[in-house]
N, C-alpha and C positions, 0 to 999 in steps of 0.2 A: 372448092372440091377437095382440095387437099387438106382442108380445117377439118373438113366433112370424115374426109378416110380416117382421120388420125386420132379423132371422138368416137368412134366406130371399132377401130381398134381395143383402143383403152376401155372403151364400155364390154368391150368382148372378154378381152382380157379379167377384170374385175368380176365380171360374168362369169368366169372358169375360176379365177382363185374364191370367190363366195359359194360355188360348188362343192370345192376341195374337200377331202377328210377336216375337221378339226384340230388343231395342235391337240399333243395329248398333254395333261394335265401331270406335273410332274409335283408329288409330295416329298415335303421336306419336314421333319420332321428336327427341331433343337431342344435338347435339355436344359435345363435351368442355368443360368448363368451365375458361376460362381467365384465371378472375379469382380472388383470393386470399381461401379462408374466411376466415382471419384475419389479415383487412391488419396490419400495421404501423404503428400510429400515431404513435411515437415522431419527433418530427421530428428531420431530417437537421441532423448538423452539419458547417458550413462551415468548417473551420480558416482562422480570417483571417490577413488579410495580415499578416507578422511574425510567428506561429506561436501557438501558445495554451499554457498552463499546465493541468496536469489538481491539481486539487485532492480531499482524501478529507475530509471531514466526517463523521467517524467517528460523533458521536453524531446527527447526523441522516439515516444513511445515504445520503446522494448523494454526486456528486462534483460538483464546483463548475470553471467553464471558465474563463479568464483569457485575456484578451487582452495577448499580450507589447507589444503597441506602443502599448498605451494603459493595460495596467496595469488595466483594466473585468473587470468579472462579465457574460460576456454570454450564460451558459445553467446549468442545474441540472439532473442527471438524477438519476432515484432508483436504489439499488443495492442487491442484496441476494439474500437466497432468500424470507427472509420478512415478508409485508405487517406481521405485528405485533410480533414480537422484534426486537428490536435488535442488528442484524449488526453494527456497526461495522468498516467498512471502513476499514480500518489505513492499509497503505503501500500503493503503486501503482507497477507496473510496463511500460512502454510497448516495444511491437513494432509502430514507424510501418510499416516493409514488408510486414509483415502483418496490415496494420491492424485491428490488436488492440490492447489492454491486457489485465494481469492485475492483480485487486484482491485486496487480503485479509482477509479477514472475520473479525474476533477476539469476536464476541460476547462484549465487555464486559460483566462485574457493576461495578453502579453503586454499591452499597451494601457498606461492609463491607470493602473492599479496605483496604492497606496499601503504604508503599512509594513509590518515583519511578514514574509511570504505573502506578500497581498494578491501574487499571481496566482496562488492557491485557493482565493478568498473572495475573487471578485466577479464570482461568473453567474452568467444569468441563467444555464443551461443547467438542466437537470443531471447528477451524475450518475454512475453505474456501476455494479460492482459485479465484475467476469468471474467465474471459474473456470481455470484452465486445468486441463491434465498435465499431473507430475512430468508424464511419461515422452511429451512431445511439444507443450503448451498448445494445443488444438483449444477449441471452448466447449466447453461442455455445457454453459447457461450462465443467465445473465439476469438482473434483476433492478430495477432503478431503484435507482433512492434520490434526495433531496442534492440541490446543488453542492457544491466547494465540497465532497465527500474531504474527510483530512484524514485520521488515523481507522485502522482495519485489527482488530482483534479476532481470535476463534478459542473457543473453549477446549478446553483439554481433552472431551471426547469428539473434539469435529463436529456436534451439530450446530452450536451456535455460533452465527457471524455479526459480530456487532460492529458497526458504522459512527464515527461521528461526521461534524458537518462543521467546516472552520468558515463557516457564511459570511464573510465580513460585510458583504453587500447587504445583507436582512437587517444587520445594525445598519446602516445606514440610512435605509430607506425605510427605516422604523422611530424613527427618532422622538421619546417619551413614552413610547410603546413598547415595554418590559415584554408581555408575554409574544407579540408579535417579534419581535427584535431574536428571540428568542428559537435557536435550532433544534433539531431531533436528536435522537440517536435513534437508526434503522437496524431494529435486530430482523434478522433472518434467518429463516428453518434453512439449514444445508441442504435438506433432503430434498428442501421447494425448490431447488437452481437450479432447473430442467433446459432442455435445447425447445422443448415444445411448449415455454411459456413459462415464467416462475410466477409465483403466487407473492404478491406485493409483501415487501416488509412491515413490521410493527414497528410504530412510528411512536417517539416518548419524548413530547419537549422537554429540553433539557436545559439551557444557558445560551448566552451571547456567545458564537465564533469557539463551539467546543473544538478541543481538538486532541490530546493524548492521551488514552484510557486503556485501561489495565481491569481486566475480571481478577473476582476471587478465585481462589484452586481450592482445590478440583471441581467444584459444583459452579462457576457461572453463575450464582444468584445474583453476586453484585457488579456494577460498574462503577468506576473511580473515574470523575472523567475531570481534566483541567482547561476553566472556561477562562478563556483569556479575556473573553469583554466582559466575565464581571468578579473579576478576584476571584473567584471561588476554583474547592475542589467537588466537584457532584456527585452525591452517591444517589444508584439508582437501582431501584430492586427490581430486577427481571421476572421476577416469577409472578410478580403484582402487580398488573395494567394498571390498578388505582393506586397504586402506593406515592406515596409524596414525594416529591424528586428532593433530597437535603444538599444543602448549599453551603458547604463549612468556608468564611473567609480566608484566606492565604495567610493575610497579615489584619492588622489593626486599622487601617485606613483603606477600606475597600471601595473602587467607583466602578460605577457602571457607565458602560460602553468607551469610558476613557479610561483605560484601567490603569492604576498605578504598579500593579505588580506582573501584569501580563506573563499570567500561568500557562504554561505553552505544552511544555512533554511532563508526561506521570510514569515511573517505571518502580515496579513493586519491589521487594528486596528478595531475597533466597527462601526465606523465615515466613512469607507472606503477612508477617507485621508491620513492615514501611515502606513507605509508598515517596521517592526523591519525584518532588514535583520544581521542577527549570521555569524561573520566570524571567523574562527576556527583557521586562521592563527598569527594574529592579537589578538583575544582575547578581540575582542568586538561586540556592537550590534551597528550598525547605521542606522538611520531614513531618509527613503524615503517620499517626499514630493510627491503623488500624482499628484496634481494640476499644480507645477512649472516643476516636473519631475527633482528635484535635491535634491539631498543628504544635510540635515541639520547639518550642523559640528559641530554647538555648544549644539547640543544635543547626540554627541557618549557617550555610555556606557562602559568604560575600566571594565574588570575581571578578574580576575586569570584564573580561568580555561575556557578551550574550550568552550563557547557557543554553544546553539543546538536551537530546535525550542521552541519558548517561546510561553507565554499564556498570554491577554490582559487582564485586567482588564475589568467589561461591559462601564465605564465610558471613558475609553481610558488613565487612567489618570497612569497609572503604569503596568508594566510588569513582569508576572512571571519567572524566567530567567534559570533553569539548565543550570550546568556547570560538565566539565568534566575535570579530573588531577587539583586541587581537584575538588572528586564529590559534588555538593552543591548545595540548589534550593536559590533563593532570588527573594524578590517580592523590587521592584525600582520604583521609580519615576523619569516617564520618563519627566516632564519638565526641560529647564533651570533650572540649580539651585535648583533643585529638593532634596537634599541631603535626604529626608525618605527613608528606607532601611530595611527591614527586610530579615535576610539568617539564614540557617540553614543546618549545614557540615552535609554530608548523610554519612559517614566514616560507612563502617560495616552492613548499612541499605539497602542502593543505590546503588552498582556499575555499573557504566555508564551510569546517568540521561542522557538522549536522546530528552523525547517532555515531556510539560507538556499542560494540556488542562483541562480547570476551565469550570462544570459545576457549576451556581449557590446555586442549592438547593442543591446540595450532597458534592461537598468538589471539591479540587485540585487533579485530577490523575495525576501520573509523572509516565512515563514507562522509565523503569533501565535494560540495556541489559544483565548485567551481564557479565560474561568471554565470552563472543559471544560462545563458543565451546564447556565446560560441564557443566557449573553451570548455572539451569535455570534462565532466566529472574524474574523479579516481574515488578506489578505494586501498586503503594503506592497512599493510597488515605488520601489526609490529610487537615488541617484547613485552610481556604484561609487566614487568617490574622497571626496565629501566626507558622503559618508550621505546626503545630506538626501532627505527622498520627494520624490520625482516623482508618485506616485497612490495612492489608497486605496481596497481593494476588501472591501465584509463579504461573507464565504463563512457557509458551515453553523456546527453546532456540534462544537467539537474538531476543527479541522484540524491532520492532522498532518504530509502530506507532499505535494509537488509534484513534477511528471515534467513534463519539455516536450515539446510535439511541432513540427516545424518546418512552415511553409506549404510548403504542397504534396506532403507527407508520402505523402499515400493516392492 
């Protein structure tokens, strides 16, 4: 009876509020939304006065900012595709008009490599190459290319991005198979590196384990590229898919895939007639003629240590030289019979001078990789005539390469 009353109730109840008026219908009415779902948090960078140095800190993926006029570390950004592999962001290529950069992401194997940078060399994963904005390093597009990406060029008006590829893995597992053995170079339209898909690179075999290349000025028609697995320097016409890729030997005893002269960096002169190409095997620099497209023999530079990428004089008249096992920078004269020479052993300051690159009004930077694996990198900024630093800045770990941008750039 009382189960009875109390369903009876309820049912009543329910009965009265399903009677009821209707709630009345209240409209709301919003305008457009004109704040960002997904701010941006990355903060803005200020190119300081006197310009900044973009640094690539390969094994801790960022790149690292450098102040030209004081030689400081004064920001870090991270870089990549992904939060947990390790991209290693190779070389770095700068479009201040279009306030861009392009980086190159070689996903280093850490283990197991072989070789000069063979952590650079030995990957089986395809590489990438980002555009980031000047203005905050956000991405703005991305675009594969071929594994071991090594050096990153961009042509004087910012459309073209050329790629080489330091494959050491394709020699290996090509063995008597010249054209298989054999990497690209990935040129890419700037304008194709979209967020909504980029349009694949043009792909140009080129040599065994390419890896530092220099375009003509102003026009990009050609690439200089130096192939460490096979003696050569390669010239390659950009404007001609079918053009013949030419193969000038370094020296007189050229091998393939064991190279005796292992041509590593190529760096053009002021004059865009010579071309200092560092062979690491050998332990010298030797001079490409431009013009004749042949190697000046009685202008090689013999050194002790490994040779890397060097820095011109604005005159053409002498080259800034890092050297590696001993570490050591030295500024040479590059004529015949040149014998002026100034060096200075980096023992304890330096380990693993790598590139060095002379801005005029602020001094010589040389980036020093350090143990590629715990002890971070620096970059040294020091006197162009008599070496000595001026500043010392610790970057990430493994840096490898530096691009300047000028104040007031963007």
């Amino acid at each position: 009876m009382v189960i009875s009353r109390f369903l009876g109730c309820a049912l009543a109840a329910a009965a009265l509020v399903g009677c009821g008026e209707p709630d009345p219908i209240i409209e709301t009415h919003y305008g457009a939304y004109e704040g960002d779902a997904y701010p941006d948090r990355r903060p803005e960078i200020v190119v300081p006065e006197g310009g900044m140095g973009v640094v690539t800190d390969s094994r801790s993926d960022t790149l690292s900012l450098i102040a030209l006029a004081t030689g400081e570390r004064f920001g870090v950004y991270p870089v990549g595709r992904d939060p947990v592999t390790l991209d290693g962001p190779h070389h770095v290529a700068v479009d201040a008009p279009g306030n861009a950069l392009y980086v190159a992401l070689s996903y280093p194997v850490l283990a197991g490599a072989i070789g000069p940078h063979a952590t650079h060399g030995s990957s089986a994963m395809a590489g990438y190459v980002q555009k980031l904005a000047l203005d905050d390093m956000r991405v703005l597009g991305q675009v594969r290319v071929e594994p071991n990406p090594g050096d990153i060029v961009i042509s004087e008006d910012g459309s073209r991005v050329v790629v080489s590829h330091y494959d050491l893995k394709r020699v290996l597992d090509n063995p008597g198979d010249i054209e298989a053995a054999r990497s690209s170079l990935a040129v890419i339209d700037a304008d194709a590196v979209l967020p909504s898909g980029s349009a694949a690179p043009r792909l140009i075999p080129v040599c065994m384990a390419a890896h530092g290349i220099v375009l003509s000025r102003p026009d990009a028609a050609r690439a200089y590229v130096a192939c460490y697995g096979e003696d050569v320097l390669a010239i390659v016409d950009l404007t001609d898919p079918d053009a013949e890729v030419k193969r000038v030997p370094v020296g007189p005893s050229p091998r393939i895939a064991d190279p005796t002269y292992g041509p590593y960096a190529a760096v053009m002169s002021p004059d865009q007639k010579t071309i200092a190409v560092s062979n690491i095997e050998t332990r010298d620099v030797r001079f490409f003629d431009v013009a004749s497209e042949t190697f000046d023999e009685s202008r090689t530079i013999p050194v002790i240590g490994a040779p890397y990428f060097v820095a011109w004089t604005p005159d053409g008249s002498r080259i800034y030289l890092p050297t590696q096992v001993p570490d050591a920078i030295a500024l040479i004269g590059v004529a015949p019979g040149d014998d002026d020479i100034v060096s200075r052993e980096l023992s304890g300051e330096c380990f693993r001078p790598h590139l060095a690159d002379l801005d005029e009004e602020h001094g010589l930077f040389l980036v020093c990789e350090g143990d590629q694996t715990e002890t971070p990198g620096r970059v040294l900024r020091l006197d162009p005539e008599t070496l000595e630093t001026r500043s010392d800045a610790e970057v990430g770990l493994y840096p490898d390469a530096f691009a300047r941008v000028a104040a007031g750039a963007r």
